[in-house]
C-alpha positions as CSV (number, residue, x, y, z in Angstrom):
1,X,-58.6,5.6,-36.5
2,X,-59.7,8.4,-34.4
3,X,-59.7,8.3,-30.6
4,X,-62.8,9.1,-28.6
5,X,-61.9,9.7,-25.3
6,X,-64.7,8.9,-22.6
7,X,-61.9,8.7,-19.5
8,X,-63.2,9.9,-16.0
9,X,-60.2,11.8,-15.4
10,X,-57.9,13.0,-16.1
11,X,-60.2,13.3,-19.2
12,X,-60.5,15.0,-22.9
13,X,-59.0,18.4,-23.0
14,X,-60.0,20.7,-26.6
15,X,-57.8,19.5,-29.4
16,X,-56.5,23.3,-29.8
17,X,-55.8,23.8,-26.2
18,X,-53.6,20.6,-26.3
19,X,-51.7,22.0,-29.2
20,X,-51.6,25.5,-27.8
21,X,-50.0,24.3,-24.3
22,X,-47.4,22.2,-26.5
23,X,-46.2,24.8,-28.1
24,X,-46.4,27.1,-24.7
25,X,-44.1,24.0,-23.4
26,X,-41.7,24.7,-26.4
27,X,-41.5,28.1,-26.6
28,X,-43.7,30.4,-24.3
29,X,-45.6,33.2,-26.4
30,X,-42.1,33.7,-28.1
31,X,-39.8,34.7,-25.5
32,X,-37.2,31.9,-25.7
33,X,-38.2,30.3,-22.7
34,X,-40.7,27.2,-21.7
35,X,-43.8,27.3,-19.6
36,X,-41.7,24.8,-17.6
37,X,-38.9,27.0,-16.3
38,X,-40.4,30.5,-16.2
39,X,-40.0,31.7,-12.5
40,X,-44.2,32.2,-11.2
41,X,-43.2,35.5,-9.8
42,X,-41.9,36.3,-13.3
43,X,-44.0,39.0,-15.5
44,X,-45.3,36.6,-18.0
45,X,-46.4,34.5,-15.8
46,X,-48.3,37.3,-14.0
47,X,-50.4,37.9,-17.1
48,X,-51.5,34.3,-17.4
49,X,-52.9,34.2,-13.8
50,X,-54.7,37.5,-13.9
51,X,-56.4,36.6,-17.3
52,X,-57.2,33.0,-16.3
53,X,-58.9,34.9,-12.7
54,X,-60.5,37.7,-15.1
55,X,-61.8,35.2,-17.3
56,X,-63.4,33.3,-14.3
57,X,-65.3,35.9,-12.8
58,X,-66.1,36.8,-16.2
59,X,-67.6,32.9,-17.2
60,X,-69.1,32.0,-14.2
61,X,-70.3,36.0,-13.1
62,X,-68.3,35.6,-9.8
63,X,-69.7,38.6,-7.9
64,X,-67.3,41.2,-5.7
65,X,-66.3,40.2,-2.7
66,X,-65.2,36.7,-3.6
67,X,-61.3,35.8,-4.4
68,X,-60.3,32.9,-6.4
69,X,-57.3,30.8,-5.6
70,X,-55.6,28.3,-7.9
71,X,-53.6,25.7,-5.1
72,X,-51.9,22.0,-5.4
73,X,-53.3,18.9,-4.1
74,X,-56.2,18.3,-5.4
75,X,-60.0,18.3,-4.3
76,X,-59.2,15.9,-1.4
77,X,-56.9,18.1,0.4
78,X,-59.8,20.3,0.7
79,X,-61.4,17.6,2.2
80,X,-59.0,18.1,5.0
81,X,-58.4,22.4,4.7
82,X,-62.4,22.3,4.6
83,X,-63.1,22.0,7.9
84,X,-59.3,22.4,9.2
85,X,-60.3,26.2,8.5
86,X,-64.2,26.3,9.4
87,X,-65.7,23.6,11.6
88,X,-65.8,24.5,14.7
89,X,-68.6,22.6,16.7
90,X,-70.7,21.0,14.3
91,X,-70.6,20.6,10.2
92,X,-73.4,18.8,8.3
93,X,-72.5,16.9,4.9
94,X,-75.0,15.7,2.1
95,X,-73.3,12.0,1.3
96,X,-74.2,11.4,-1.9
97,X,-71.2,9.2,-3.2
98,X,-67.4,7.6,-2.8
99,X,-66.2,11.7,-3.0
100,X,-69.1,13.3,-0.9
101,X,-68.1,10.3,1.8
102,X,-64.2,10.7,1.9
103,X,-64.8,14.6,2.7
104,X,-66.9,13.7,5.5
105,X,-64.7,11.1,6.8
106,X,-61.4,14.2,6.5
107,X,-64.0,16.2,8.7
108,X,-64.8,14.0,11.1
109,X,-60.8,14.7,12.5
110,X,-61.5,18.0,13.3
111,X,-64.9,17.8,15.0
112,X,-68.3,16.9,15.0
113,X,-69.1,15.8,11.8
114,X,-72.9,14.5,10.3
115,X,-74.3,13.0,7.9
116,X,-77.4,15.4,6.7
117,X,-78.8,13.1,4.5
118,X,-77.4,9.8,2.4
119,X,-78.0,7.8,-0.7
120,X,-76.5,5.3,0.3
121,X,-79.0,2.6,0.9
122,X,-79.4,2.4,-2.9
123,X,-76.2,2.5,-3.9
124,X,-75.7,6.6,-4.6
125,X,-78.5,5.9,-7.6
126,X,-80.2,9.2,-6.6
127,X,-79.9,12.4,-4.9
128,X,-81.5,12.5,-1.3
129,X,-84.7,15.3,-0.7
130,X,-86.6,14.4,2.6
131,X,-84.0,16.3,5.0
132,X,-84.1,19.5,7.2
133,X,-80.7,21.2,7.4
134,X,-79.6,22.0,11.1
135,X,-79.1,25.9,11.5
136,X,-76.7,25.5,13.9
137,X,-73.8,24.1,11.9
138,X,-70.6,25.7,11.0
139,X,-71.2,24.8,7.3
140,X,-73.0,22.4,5.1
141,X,-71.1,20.7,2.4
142,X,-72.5,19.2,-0.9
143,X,-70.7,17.4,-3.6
144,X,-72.5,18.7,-6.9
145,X,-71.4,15.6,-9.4
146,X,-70.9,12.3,-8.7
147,X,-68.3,11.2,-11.4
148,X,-68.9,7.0,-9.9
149,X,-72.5,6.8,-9.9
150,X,-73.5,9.1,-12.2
151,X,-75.9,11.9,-10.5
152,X,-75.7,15.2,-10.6
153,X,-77.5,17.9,-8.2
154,X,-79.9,19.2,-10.7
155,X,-81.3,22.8,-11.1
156,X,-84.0,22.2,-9.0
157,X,-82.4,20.3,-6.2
158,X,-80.4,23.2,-6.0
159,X,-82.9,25.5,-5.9
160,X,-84.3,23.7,-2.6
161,X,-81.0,23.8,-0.8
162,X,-80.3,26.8,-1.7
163,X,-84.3,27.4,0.5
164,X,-83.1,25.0,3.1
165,X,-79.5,26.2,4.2
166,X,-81.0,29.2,5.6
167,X,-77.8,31.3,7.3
168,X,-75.7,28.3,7.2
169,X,-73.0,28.5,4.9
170,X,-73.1,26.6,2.0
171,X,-69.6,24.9,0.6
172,X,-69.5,22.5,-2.3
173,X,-67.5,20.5,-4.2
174,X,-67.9,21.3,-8.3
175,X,-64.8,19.0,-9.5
176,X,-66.6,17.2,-12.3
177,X,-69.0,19.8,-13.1
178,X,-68.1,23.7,-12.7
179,X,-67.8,25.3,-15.7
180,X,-70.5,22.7,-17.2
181,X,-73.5,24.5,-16.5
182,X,-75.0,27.9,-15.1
183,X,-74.3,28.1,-11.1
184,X,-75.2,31.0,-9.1
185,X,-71.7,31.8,-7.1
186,X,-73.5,33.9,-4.5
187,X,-75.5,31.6,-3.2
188,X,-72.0,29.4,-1.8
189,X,-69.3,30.8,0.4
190,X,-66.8,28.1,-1.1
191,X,-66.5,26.6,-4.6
192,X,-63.9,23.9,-4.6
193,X,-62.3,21.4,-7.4
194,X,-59.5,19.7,-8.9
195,X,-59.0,20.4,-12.4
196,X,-58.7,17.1,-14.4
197,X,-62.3,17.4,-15.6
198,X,-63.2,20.4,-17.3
199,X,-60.8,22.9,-16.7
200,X,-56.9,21.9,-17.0
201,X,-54.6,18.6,-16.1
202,X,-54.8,17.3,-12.9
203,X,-52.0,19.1,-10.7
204,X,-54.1,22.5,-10.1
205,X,-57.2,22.9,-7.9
206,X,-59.7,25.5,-8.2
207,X,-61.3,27.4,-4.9
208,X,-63.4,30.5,-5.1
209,X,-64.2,31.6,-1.4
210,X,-66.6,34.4,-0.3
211,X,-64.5,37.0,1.6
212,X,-66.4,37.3,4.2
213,X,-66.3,33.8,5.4
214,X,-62.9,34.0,6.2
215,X,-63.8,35.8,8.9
216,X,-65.1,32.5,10.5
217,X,-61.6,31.3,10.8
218,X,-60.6,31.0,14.5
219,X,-57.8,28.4,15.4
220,X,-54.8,28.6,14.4
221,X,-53.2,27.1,11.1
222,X,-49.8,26.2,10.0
223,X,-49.3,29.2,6.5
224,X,-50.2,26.2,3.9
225,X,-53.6,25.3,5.6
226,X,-54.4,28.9,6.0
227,X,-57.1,29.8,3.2
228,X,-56.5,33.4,4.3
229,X,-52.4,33.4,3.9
230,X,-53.6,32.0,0.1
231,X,-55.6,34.4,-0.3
232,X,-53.2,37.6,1.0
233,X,-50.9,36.0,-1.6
234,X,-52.4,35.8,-4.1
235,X,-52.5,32.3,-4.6
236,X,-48.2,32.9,-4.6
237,X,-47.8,31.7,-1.1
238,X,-45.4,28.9,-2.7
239,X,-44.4,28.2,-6.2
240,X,-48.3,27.3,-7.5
241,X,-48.6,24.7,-10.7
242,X,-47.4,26.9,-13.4
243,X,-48.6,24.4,-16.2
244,X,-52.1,23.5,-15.6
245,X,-52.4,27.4,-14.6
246,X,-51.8,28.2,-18.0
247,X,-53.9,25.4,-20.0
248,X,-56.7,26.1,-17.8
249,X,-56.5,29.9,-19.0
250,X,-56.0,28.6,-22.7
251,X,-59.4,25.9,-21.8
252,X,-61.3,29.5,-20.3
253,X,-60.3,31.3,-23.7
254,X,-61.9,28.3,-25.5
255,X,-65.1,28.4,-23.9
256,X,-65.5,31.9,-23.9
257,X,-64.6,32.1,-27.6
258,X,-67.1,29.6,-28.4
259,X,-70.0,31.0,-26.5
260,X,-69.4,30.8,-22.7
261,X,-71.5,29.1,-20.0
262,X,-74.6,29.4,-22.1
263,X,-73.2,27.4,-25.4
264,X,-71.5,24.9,-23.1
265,X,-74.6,23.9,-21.3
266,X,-76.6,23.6,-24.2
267,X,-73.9,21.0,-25.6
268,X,-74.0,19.5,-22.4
269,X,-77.5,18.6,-22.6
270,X,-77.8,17.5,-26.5
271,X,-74.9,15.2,-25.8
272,X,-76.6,13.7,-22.2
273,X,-79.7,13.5,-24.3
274,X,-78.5,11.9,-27.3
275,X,-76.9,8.7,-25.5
276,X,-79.4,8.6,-22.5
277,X,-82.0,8.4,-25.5
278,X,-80.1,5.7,-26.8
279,X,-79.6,3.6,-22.9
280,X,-83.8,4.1,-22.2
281,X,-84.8,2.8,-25.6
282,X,-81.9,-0.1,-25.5
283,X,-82.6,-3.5,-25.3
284,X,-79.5,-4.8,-23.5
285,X,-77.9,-1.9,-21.5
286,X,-79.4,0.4,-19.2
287,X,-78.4,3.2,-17.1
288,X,-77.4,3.2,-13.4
289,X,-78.7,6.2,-12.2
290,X,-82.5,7.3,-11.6
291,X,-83.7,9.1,-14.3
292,X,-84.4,12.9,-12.4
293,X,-81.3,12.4,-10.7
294,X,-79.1,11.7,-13.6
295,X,-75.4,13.3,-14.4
296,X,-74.9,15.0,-18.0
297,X,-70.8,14.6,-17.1
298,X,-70.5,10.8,-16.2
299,X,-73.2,8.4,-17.8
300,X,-72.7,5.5,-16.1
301,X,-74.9,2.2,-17.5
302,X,-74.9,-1.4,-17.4
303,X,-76.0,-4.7,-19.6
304,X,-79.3,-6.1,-18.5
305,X,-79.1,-9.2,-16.2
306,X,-79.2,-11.6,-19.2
307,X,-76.8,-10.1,-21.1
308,X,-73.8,-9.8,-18.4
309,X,-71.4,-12.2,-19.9
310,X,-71.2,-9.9,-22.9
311,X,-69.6,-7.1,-20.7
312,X,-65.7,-7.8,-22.2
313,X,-67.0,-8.4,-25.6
314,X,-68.9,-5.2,-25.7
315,X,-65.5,-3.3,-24.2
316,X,-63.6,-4.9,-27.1
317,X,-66.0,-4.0,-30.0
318,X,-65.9,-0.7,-29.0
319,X,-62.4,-0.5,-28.6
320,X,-61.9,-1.3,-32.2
321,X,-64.4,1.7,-33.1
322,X,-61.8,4.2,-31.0
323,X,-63.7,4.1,-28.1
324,X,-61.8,4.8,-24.8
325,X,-61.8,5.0,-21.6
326,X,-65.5,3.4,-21.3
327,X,-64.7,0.9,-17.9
328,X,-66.9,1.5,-15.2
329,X,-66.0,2.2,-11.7
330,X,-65.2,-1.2,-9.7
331,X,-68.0,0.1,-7.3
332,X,-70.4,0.5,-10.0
333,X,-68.9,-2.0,-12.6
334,X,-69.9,-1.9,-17.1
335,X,-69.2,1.3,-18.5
336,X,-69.3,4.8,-17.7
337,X,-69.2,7.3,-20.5
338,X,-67.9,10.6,-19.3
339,X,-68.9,13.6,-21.7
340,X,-67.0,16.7,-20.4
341,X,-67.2,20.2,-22.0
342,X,-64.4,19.1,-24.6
343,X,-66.5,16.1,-25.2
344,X,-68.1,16.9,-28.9
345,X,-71.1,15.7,-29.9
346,X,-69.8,13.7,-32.9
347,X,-68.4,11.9,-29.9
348,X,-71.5,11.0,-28.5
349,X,-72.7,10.1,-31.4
350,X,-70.4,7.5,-32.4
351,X,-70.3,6.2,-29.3
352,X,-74.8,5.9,-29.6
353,X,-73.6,4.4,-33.5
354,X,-71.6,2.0,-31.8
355,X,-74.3,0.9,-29.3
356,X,-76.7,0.3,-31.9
357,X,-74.3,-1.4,-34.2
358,X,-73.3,-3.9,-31.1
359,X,-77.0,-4.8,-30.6
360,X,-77.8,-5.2,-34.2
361,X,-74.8,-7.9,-34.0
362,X,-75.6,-9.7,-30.9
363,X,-79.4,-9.7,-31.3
364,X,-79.9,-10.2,-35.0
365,X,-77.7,-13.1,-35.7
């Protein structure tokens, strides 16, 4: 029975790109040796670095005067180098969910951290509007996706921070969605994720960083909190993760083979459409988040109040029609299907088949 794989993360990687960083395991491009063991200052390892950069700037139209830096430690130790490198007197953060919060709380170490605006009072169901952003803040930080809750930042709720941060540098965290849709890179002096969504296995974490802002650097850092000494190194400051490195260049080879940035958005949205479709016109589940608010990466939904008791019989019929990976957040609770870039829509699909087929049962017997 085939396997669809609806995990939050680490999550659904193309089938080829699995097979392609097996074999890269076994026997790198033919040179006797495994990914595993190649030293990172080695020549073939150079290669796979460079093209996986090149093939960045190339996807996501990264203008000069930005470097890229692939580091260890995930998204939440940026939550820490964040504002161990740039907040100064005051930093502003747009709390929009478990992720947003837990960088705010890392910031609040190194100074005067605030909350801009928060969701919180309903549960992070929606992204906040009625806010002014303070012009006199170091930065302002925004976390794009929320993989729990299941709301994404939208186009046009972009559009108007983008009008609202003014001078203020603008720093987000794209973890669960970069590479999912069209961003404008200019309009952010950091870009920040860990790769276990859409890019490569969890172990590598993704920062592209204006230039210029490291200029705003002022106290002193310890080399390995130092977004500059990364960046004069070339991301080679220590021994970086070799592996993911390399299956997020084979992942970056995928996407641009199949049509880049533009294909993979329009997937995106025929696959959110398809099962939210299903959820609004449902009689027994519904979705969590509010409707202009919701995430095309995690769709997060619920059984209606009458129908809770049928929450570990509904994980257990779909279970036995290869679904994985559907469990809700504790925070949230039923199910939460997350439909990455290597998420196909025959996966959607079967997963909107099984739905209906679990409502015919229950409410035509």
């Amino acid at each position: 029975m085939k396997k669809y794989n609806f995990g939050a993360g680490p999550c659904i990687l193309p089938q080829e790109v699995i097979e392609q960083t097996a074999q890269g395991v076994l026997n790198l491009n033919n040179i006797g040796l495994s990914i595993l063991e190649i030293s990172h200052r080695s020549a073939d390892f150079q290669v796979i670095i460079d093209e996986a950069m090149a093939l960045l700037k190339e996807i996501l139209n990264i203008p000069e005067g930005y470097s890229i830096l692939f580091l260890g430690g995930g998204a939440s130790s940026q939550f820490a180098m964040v504002p161990y490198n740039f907040l100064n007197k005051k930093a502003g953060y747009l709390d929009t969910g478990v992720w947003a919060s837990k960088a705010y709380e890392s910031a609040k170490v190194y100074g005067d951290a605030q909350v801009v605006a928060s969701s919180k009072d309903k549960n992070y169901t929606y992204i906040p509007t009625d806010y002014t952003i303070p012009q006199d803040l170091d930065y302002f930080h925004i976390t794009t996706n929320n993989t729990i809750y299941g709301t994404e930042i939208n186009d046009a709720k972009l559009n108007e921070i983008y009008k609202k941060v003014g001078k203020v540098p603008l720093i987000s965290d794209m973890s669960s969605d970069i590479l999912s849709r069209p961003i404008d890179v200019s309009k952010y002096d950091l870009i920040y994720g860990g790769a276990q969504k859409n890019l490569a296995p969890a172990g590598v974490t993704l920062i592209i960083i204006k230039d210029e802002f490291l200029n705003k650097i002022t106290r002193e850092l310890p080399p390995m909190f130092d977004y500059r000494i990364h960046v004069k190194n070339e991301s080679m400051y220590n021994t970086p993760p070799v592996l993911p490195i390399y299956t997020a260049m084979l992942n970056l080879r995928w996407l641009k083979k199949n049509g880049g940035i533009a294909w993979i958005d329009k997937r995106n949205q025929e696959k959110a459409d398809l099962l939210y479709g299903c959820l609004d016109n449902s009689k027994i589940f519904r979705s969590v988040a509010e409707k202009e608010d919701r995430s095309r990466m995690n769709i997060s939904f619920v059984l209606k109040d009458e129908y809770q008791n049928w929450q570990d019989d509904f994980f257990e019929f779909a279970k036995q029609r290869g679904m994985v990976g559907l469990k809700g957040h504790r925070k949230v609770g039923g199910f939460r299907a997350s439909c990455y870039n290597a998420m196909d829509v025959e996966g959607v699909k079967a997963l909107v088949d099984c739905i209906h087929a679990y409502e015919e049962l229950k409410l035509n017997k």
